[in-house]
N, C-alpha and C positions, 0 to 999 in steps of 0.2 A: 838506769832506773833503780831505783831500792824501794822494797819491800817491808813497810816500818812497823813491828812488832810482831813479826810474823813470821819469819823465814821458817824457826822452827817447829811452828805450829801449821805451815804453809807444808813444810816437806811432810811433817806426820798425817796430816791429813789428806793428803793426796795419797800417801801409800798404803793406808790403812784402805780407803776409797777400793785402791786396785788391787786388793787383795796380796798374796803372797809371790814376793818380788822375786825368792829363790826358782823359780819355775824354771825349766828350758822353755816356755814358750814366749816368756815374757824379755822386754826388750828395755834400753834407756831412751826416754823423748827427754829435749829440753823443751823450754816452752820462753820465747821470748818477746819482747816486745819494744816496737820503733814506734816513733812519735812523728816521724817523714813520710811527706807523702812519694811514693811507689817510683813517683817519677820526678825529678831536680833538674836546676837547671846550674845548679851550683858545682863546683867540684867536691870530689870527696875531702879532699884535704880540709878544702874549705869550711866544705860544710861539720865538721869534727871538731872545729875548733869554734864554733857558732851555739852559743848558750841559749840564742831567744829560737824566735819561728817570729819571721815576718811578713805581714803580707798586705798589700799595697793596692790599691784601686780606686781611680779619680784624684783627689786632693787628698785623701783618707791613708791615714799608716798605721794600722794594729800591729805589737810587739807584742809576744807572747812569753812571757817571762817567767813561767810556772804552770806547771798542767799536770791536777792528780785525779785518776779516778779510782773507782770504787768497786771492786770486782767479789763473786759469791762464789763462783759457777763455773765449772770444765766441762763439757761433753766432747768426747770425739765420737761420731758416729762410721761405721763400718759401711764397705760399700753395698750397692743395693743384693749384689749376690750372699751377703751376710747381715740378716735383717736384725732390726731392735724390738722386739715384740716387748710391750707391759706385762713384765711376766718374774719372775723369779732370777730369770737369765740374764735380766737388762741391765744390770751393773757391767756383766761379760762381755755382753755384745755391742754394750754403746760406752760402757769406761766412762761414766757418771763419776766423776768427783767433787765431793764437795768440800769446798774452800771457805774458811772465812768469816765475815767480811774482811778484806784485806786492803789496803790504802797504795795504789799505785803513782809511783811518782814517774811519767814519763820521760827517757832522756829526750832532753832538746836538741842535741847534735846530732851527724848522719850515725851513730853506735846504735845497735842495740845494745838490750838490759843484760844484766847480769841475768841467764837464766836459771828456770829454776826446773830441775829433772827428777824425772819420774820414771817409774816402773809400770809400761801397758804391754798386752800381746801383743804377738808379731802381727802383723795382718793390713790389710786394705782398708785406710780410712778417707769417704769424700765428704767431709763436714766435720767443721770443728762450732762448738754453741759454747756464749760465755752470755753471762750476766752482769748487766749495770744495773749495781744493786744501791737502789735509796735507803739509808739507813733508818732502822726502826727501831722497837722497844723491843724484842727480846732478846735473852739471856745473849745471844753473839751478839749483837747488835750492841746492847747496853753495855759488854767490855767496851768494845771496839770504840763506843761513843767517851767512855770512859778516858783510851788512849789518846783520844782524836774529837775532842768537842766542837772542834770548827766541823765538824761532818754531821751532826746531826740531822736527822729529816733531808738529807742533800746525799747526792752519790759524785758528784762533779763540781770541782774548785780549779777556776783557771786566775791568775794576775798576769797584768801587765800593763803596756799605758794605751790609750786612740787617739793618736794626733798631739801626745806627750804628755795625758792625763792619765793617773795612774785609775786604774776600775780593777774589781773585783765579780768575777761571775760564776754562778753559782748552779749548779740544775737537779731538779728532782726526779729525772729519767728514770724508772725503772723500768729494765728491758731486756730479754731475751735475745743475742742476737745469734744469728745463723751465718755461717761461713762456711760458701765451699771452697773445696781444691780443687783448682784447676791444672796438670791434673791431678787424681788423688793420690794422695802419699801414701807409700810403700814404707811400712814398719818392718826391720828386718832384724838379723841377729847384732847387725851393726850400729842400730841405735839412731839418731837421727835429731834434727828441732825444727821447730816449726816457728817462726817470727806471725804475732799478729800487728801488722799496718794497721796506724791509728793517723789517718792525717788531719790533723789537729789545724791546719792550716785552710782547711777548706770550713771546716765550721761555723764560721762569720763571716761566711761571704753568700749573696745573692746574688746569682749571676756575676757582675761584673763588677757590680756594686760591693765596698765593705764595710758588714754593719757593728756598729756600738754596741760592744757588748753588755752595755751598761740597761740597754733598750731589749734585752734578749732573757733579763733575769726574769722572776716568776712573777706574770703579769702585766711584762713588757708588748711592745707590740709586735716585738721579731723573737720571741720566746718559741712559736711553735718552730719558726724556718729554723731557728738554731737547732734546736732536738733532733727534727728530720736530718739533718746535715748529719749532727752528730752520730745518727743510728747509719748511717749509709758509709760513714767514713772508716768501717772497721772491716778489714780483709786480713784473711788468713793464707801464708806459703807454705811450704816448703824451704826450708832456706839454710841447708848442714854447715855451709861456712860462713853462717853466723852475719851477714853482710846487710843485712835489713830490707834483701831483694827475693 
């Protein structure tokens, strides 16, 4: 994955976000991100060396040839024994950072992203909260639209071809999404990363059925089942060797 005009506007603001990274209580998270879904039938070797995301149902073959979203928003929230009250505290207790907007290119193959690390406290986290963010008119917005005109008014840009026509699909999703750990991650003096799963592969599918994504853009008639899919296919691990599991 990379990260396009951002990294270092990505790392200053996350660590401004988490206040003073000299601390002894504070720790290194990466933070990464895979485009596979959790579970494959491919091998890894295989799948490493696999540029698209394919997926196949009835007479139907979507190739997925490009996938970038659009992200605002970090939260890791603390487990229930360390609560997030609206309060003055709640930068400390919930590690609210704010990103962005930032233009995500997801990797296609089994790798996760180059991640990118931050300074939180040590402590018991069971939920991680990100944002897909539709791009707007203010002052971030308007850079970022500046860098990135194909993103206007749209948080979501997927290409590729259905049955060997090439489509473009596009989404206006703005959404909050909630992830928990199963179980929750232990932040310790050791540092640690978290991979968020993005299966990008279940998106354009109904049941068994795989649909056109051409028929899914705004106003299409499989517009909403794409969203929901989309909003469901985002899971957060655990995952220190970096392996997208």
């Amino acid at each position: 994955m990379s990260i396009r005009n951002a990294y270092p506007l990505l790392f200053a603001a996350l660590a401004a976000a988490c206040g003073d990274s000299t601390g002894p209580s504070r720790t290194a998270m990466a933070l990464s991100f895979s485009a596979r879904s959790p579970v494959v039938n491919q091998s890894a070797s295989a799948l490493a060396q696999s540029f698209d995301v394919t997926v196949t149902g009835g007479s139907n073959t979507l190739v997925i040839t490009k996938a970038q979203v659009v992200l605002k928003q970090i939260e890791l929230k603390r487990s229930a024994s360390m609560s997030c009250p609206d309060s003055a505290s709640h930068e400390d207790d919930c590690e609210e950072m704010e990103i962005g907007p930032v233009l995500v290119d997801l990797p296609l193959t089994s790798n996760v992203s180059t991640p990118v690390t931050v300074s939180v406290p040590a402590g018991t986290y069971h939920e991680l909260e990100l944002e897909v963010h539709r791009v707007g008119n203010d002052a971030r917005d308007a850079a970022f639209k500046a860098a990135n005109p194909a993103f206007s008014d749209i948080s979501i840009r997927i290409e590729g071809t259905f049955n060997g026509t090439p489509f473009v699909y596009t989404s206006r999703l703005d959404a909050e999404l909630e992830m928990e750990f199963d179980p929750p991650v232990v932040v310790d003096g050791a540092g640690g990363n978290i991979t968020v799963q993005i299966d990008i592969s279940s998106w354009f599918r109904n049941g068994a059925d795989v649909i056109d994504p051409r028929t899914a853009n705004e106003g299409g008639a499989n517009e909403g089942i794409v969203k929901e899919q989309i909003k469901r296919s985002f899971h957060a691990v655990e995952d220190d060797d970096r392996d997208g599991h």
